[in-house]
N, C-alpha and C positions, 0 to 999 in steps of 0.2 A: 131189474133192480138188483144188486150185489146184497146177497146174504146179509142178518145182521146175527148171526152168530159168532163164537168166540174163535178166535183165530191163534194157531203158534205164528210162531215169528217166522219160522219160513214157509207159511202157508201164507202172507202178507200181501195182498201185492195194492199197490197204492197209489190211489190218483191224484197227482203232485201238478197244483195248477200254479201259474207262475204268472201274474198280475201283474202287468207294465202301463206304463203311460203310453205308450204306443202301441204295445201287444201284446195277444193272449198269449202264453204259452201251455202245452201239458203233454202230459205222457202217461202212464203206468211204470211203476216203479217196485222192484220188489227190496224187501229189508233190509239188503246190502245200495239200496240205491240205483243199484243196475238198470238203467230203463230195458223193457222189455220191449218197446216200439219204438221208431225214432219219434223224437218230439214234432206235434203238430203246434203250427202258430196261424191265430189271423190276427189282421188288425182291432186295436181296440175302440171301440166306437168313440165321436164326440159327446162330450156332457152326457155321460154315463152313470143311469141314474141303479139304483141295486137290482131292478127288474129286469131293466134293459141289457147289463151284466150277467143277470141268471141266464135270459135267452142268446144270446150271445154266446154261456161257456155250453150252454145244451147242446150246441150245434157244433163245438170244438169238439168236444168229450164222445159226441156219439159215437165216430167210429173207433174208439179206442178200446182194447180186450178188458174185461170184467174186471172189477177191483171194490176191493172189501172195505179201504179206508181211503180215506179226504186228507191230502195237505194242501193248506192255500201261503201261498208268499202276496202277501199286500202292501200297496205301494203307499201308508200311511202311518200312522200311531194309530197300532194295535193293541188291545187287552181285553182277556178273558175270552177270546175271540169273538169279540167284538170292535167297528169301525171304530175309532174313534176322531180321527183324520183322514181325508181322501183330497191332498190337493190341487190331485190333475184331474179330478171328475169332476170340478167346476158346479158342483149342486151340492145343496146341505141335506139332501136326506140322507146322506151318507154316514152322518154324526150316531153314534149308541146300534148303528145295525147289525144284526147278528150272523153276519156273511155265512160263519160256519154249519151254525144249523143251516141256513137257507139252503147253503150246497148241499148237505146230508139231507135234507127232503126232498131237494129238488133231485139226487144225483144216487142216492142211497150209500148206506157206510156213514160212520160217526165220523165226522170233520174238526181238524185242529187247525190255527191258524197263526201262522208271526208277519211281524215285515217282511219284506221281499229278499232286505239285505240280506236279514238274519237269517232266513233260509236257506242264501246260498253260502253263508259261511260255515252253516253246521252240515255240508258237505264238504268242506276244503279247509279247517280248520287242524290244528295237528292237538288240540285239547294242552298245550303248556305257554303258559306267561300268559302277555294281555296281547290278543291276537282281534284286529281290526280291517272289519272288511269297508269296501268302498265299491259301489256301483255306480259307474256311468251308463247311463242311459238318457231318457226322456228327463231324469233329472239327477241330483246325486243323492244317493241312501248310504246308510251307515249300520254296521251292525258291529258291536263291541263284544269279545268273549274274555272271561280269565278263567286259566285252567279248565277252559272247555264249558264252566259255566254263562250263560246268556246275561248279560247287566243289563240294566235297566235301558232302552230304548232312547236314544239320543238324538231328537228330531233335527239334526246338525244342518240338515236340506234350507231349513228354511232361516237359518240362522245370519244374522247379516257376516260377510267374508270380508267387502270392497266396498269403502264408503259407508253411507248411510242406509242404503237401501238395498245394494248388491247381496242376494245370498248365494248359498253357496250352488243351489238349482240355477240363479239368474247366470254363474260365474261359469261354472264349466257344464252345467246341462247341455241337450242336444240343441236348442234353439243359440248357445253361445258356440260351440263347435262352427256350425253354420254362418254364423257371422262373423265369428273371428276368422277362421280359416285354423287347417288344420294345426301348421306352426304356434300360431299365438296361442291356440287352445293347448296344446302340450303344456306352454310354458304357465299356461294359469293351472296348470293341473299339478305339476310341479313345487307350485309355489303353495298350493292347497295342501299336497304332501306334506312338506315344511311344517304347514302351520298346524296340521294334525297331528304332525309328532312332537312337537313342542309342546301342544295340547293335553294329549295322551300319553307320551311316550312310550307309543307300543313296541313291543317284541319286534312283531311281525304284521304287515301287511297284505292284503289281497284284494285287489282289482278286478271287479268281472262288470257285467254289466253289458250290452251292448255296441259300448264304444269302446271297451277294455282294448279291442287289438289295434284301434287308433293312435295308441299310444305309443311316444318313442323314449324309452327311460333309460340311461346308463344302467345297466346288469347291477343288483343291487344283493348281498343274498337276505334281506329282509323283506323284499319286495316280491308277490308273486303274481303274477297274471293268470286267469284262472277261464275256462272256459263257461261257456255262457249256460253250456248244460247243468251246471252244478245250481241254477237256481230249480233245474223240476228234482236233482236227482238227493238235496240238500229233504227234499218232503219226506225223507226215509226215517230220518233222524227227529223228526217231530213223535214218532212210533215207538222209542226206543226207551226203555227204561233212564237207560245213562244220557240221553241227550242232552244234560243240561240246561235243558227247557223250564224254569220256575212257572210252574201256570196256577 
């Protein structure tokens, strides 16, 4: 179990779990982000219920070097670190769960917890204007900053895009990659851009996710593709006085 005593900032090192719809991810991470091991992943079970989750990250995390605090990136509407949405886990006990503690008991170290987006943008963010992240993966997450401060959590995934019932998960998630084919999926993802910054009118945009290098986009300097490590290495900035984390 990792000390639960008071730690400086560069005695920090911190176990930064990265929550997908398809996969575990984590690592140890020290205050500048830095992973200290390469990231380990497995797959993320089906209908995953928060137990079957705990045993599952127990098995991830074992072999990884000692660490004093908890970041979790979750693939839902978060607050207070607590669940408060889990779409892709397919079960309602997921609703009011207290993911964080449960990692801190189960894992040792006080545990914080955001979206997944919003984790990996508070690794890749430059902290000026309104700076908007976008992950493709297993579906699509959102995380919105201005001036480096976190806004209020924009469940945009499940928002209708196309038609009546299309959202924005049905539109360019992994399950539409695969059935469109990789061209048509570009061009819905493109057209999704569009309509986020018409939306928004962000500054800047970043792209990570797992399907982020799928992507084929005219050179933009607004637009940054970003790699997939910045969702365990973004768990640094949960720690940090300045994070801009409202918790």
């Amino acid at each position: 179990m990792a000390s639960r005593r008071k730690h400086k900032r560069d005695d920090l090192r911190i176990l930064s779990i990265d929550i997908g719809g398809t996969g575990l991810k984590a690592s140890v991470v020290d205050s500048a982000g830095r992973l200290l091991v390469p990231r380990h992943r497995i797959k993320t079970p089906c209908f995953c219920s928060p137990a079957i989750l705990l045993d599952v990250l127990e098995n991830l995390v074992a072999p990884l070097p000692g660490h004093n605090r908890i970041a979790i990136g979750f693939p839902g509407v978060v607050r207070n670190d607590r669940i408060l949405t889990a779409p892709h886990f397919q079960t309602k006990e997921w609703a009011g769960f207290p993911l964080a503690d449960a990692a801190s008991n189960r894992f040792g170290g006080a545990a914080k917890m955001v979206n997944d987006a919003e984790m990996q943008g508070l690794a890749v963010i430059s902290g000026k204007g309104l700076e908007l992240v976008l992950t493709l993966g297993t579906g699509a997450g959102t995380g919105l900053f201005r001036d480096g401060e976190l806004m209020p959590h924009l469940e945009l995934a499940q928002h209708p895009i196309y038609g009546k019932k299309k959202t924005y998960n049905d539109y360019i998630g992994d399950s539409a990659l695969k059935k469109a084919g990789r061209k048509h999926w570009n061009e819905r993802v493109e057209r999704t851009i569009g309509i986020l910054a018409s939306l928004l009118h962000f500054d800047h945009l970043f792209i990570g996710g797992g399907n982020a290098q799928k992507i084929k986009l005219t050179p933009q300097p607004t637009i940054t593709i970003v790699s997939n490590d910045a969702g365990i290495e973004g768990g640094a900035a949960l720690w940090r006085p300045d994070s801009g984390v409202i918790r």
